[in-house]
N, C-alpha and C positions, 0 to 999 in steps of 0.2 A: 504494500500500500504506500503511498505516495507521502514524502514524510512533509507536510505544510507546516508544521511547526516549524522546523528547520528553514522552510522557504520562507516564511515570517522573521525569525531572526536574520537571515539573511540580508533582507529588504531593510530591516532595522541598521543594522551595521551598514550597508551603503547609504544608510541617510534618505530613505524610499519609503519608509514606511507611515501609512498613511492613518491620521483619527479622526473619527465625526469630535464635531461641539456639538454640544445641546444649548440650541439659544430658545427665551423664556420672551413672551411675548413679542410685537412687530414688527417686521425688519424696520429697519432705522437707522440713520447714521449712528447715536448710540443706542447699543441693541446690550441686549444681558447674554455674555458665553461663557455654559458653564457655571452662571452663580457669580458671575462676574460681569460691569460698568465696563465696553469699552466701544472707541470711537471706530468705526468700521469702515475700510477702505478698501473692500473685497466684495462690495453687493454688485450685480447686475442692476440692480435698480436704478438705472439713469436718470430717471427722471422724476423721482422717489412721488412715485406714484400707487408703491407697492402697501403703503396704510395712507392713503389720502381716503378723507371723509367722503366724499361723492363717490366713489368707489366702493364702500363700504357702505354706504347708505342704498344704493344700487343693488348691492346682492342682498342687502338685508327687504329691502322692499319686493325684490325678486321671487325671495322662497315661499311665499304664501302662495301667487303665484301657480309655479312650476315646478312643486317639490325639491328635493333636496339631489337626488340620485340621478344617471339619465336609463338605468335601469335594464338597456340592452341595447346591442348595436347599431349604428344607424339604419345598418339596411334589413332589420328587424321590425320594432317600435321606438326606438330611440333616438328615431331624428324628430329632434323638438321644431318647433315655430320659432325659438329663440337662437336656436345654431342655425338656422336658417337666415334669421336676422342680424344675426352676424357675419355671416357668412356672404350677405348683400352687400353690407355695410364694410366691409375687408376689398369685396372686389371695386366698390366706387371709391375706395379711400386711397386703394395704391393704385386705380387705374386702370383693369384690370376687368377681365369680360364677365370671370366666376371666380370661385372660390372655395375650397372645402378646411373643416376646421376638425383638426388632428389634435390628440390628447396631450403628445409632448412634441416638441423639435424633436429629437432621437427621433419619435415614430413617423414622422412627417420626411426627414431623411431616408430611413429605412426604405419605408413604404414608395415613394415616391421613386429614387435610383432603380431599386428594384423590379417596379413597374415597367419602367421605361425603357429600360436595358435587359437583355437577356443572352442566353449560349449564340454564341455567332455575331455580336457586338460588341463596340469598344468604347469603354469608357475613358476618357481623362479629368485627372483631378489634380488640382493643384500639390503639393508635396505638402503643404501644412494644412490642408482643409483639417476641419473638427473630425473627430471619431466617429459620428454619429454617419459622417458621409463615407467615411473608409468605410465602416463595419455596414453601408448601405451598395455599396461596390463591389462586397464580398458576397452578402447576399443575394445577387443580381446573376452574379457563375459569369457575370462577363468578362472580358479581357480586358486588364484594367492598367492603364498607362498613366505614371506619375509624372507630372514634367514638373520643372523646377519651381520655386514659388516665384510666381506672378511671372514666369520670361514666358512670355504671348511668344518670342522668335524661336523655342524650343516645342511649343506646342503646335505653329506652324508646320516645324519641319514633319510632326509625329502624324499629324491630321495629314497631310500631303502625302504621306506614304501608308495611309490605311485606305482598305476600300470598306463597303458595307454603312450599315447604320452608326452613327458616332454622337455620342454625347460628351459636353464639355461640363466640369460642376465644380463651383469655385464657393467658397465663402466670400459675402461681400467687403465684411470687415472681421479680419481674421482676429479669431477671439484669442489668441494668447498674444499676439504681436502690435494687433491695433492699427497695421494698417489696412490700407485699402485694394481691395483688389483690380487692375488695368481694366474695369470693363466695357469701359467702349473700345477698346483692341479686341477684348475676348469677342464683344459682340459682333464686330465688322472680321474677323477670323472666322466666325462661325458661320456666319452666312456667306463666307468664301469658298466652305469647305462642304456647305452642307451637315452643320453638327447641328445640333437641340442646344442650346444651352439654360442650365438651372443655376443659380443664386439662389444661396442662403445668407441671407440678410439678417440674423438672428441678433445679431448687434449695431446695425446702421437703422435697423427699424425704430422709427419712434427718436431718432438721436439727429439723425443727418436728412439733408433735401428738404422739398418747401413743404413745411408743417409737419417736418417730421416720416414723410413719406420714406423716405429710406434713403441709402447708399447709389440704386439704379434713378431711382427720380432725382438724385440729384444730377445726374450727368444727363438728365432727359430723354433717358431709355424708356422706351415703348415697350407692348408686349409681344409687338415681331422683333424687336432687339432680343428683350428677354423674354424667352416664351414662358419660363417656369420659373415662379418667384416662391420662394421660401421666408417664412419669417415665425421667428416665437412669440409670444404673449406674457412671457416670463419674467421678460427682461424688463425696455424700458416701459411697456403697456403694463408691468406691476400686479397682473392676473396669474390665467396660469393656462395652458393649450401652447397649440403653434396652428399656422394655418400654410395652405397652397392656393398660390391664386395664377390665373393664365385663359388661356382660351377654352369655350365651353368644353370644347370635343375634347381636349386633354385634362378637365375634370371628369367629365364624365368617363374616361376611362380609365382614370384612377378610381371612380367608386368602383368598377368593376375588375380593375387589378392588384388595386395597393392592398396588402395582405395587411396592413399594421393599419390600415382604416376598417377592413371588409370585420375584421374578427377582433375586435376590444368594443366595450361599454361606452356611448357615447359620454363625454363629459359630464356634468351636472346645468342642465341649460342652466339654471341664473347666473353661472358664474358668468356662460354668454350674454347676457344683458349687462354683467357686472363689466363686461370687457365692451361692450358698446358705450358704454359711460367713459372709460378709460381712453378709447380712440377721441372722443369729445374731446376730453382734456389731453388729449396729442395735439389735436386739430389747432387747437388754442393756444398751445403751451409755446410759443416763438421766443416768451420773455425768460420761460425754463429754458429753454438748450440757449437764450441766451449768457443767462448765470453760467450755465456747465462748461461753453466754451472761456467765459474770461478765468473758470477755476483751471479748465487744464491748460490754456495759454501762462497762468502765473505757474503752475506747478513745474511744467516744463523748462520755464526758465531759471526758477531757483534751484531746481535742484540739479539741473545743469552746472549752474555758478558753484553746486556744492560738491560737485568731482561725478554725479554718479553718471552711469551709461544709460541712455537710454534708445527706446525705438526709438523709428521718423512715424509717431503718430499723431494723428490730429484728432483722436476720438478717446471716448471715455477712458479707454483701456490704456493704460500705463504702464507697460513693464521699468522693471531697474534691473538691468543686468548683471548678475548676478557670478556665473559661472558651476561654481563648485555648488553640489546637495546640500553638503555642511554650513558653508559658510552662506548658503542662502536662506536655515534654517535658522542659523545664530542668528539673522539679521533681522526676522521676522520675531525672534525670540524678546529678541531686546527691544523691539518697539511695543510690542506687547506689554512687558515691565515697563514702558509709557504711555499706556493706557490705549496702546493702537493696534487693532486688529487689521495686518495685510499679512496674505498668507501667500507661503513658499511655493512655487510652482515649480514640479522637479520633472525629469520622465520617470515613465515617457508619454506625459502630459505635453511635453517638449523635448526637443535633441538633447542626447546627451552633450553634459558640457554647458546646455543652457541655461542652468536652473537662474532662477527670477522671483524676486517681488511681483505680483501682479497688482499693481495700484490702480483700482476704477475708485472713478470720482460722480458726483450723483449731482443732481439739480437742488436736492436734500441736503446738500453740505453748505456749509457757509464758510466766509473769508476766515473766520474765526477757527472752524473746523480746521480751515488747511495751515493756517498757522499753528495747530496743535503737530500735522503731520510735518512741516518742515523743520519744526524745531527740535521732532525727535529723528529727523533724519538727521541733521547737521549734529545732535548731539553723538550716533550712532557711527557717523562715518569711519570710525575708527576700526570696525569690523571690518572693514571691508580688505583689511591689512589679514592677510591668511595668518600670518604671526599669533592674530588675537583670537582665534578658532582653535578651541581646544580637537584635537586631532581624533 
């Protein structure tokens, strides 16, 4: 028998091994982990809409309603009137012909690549998409070609030399690095080549373009640029689902191939009512991703001025380059013992070699907040001397 104990210790000794927190009421810039006050710079919450009152008031008004459960599949009895109304409200908000509303991103990945793709085509996918697209690539049995991240003149060459059916599938704003993916290249490649292309937009949604539309409306991508848009509800929309939005004929043949739609419990509709309240305050919120950009434009440049490394990003997502597991642990350790919660990003969550702070920053933080985090950055910088890592 397989000895996982040992493979536990192991993971421990390379500095890999990984703990839940137990946090105790709503996420929040200060949130309680553990039985513990501290300032948190690790939410997806962009636009800290994830305990805003009109969201809460929304689902609370909802359950009377709609019940609580969605009680069976949609293509059972569980497609509500309210995931239907969202599911309107998703396709006129990014643009968009239709739209289907999936339980997590993971399964909106899955289901989605999987569909689309199958034995005798080829998929390519950037080299640091999310897991959730790998492990929807593998799913698929197709032929799956990694090209480098973001070089559009490497996936040319690969697209030019395949024949057959071809999809392309990028993340819009890659969650561990923060930047942006080339997509008007990918787009104008893809309709060179004859590929599909899908975006996952799981972190430009709700943050970037006009009103928060996403990463592809900012750059005035259609949905013959991108036929297949991807986005979560997690994140900055502060709910909880993902959805797929694009042309009708390719919803409608994900209701009848996407496996991770066809066979799981629809959501709980009010939480879909509760996320049509939440698109509202996207729609409206210009003065929110205003605050977020002057927070991560100051963040960037301080702690520039304080020696660390950073990405070239222009979005929520913040890494500090780190390098070593250890010494990207100490560093998270000791900001902690300052009352600030960002946590270590090791693999292979990321390349080896990479490990990272992941600093996201929310519309929920204030000036006040980030002078709490640069001041235990500049007091911390000292770790960053491998000397001061206990070995």
């Amino acid at each position: 028998m397989r000895d996982f104990a040992s493979e536990l210790e192991q993971r421990k000794q390379a500095g890999l091994y990984r703990t839940r927190r137990q946090i105790s009421g709503p996420q929040q810039p200060v949130l309680t982990a553990d039985g513990k006050r501290l300032l948190s710079f690790c939410s997806n919450d962009y636009l800290g809409l994830a305990n805003h009152p009109s969201n809460i008031e929304a689902l609370r008004n909802a359950l009377p309603e709609t019940g609580l459960g969605g009680a069976a599949s949609h293509l059972v009895c569980g497609h509500h009137e309210a995931h239907h109304l969202l599911e309107e409200r998703l396709a006129a908000f990014t643009g968009r012909s239709s739209a289907l509303f999936f339980s997590t991103g993971y399964m909106a990945n899955m289901g989605v690549i999987s569909a689309l793709a199958g034995r005798g085509d080829t998929i390519f996918s950037d080299r640091l998409n999310h897991a959730s697209i790998v492990d929807g690539c593998v799913l698929s049995r197709a032929k799956v070609r990694r090209y480098a991240h973001g070089d559009v003149s490497s996936l040319v060459a690969m697209l030019a030399e395949t024949s057959g059916h071809k999809l392309v599938v990028t993340d819009g704003v890659f969650s561990m690095d923060g930047d942006v993916a080339p997509l008007q290249e990918l787009a104008q490649v893809c309709r060179d080549h004859g590929a599909l292309l899908v975006v996952d937009d799981a972190h430009g949604f709700g943050v970037l373009g006009p009103h928060g539309q996403g990463s592809v409306a900012e750059l005035g991508l259609s949905e013959k640029d991108v036929p297949i848009l991807i986005g979560t509800l997690g994140k900055a929309a502060g709910t909880s689902g993902a959805f797929v939005a694009g042309p009708g004929v390719l919803m409608d043949y994900l209701v009848q191939k996407a496996r991770t739609y066809i066979y799981t419990t629809a959501m709980p509709p009010a939480l879909a009512l509760a996320t049509c309240a939440s698109l509202d305050l996207i729609e409206q919120g210009d003065e929110r991703r205003t605050h977020l950009q002057s927070l991560i434009e100051r963040f960037r440049q301080e702690a520039t001025v304080l020696g660390y490394e950073l990405m070239p990003s222009r979005t929520p997502v913040q890494p500090i380059m780190i390098g070593g597991n250890r010494e990207a642990l100490a560093l998270s350790q000791a900001l902690e013992e300052c009352g600030l919660l960002v946590t270590a990003i090791r693999p292979p969550t990321v390349p080896e070699g990479k490990a990272r702070l992941r600093v996201t920053l929310s519309a929920a933080h204030s000036h006040g907040d980030l002078d709490c985090l640069m001041q235990a950055l500049s007091d911390c910088r000292h770790l960053l001397d491998r000397k001061d890592v206990a070995s």
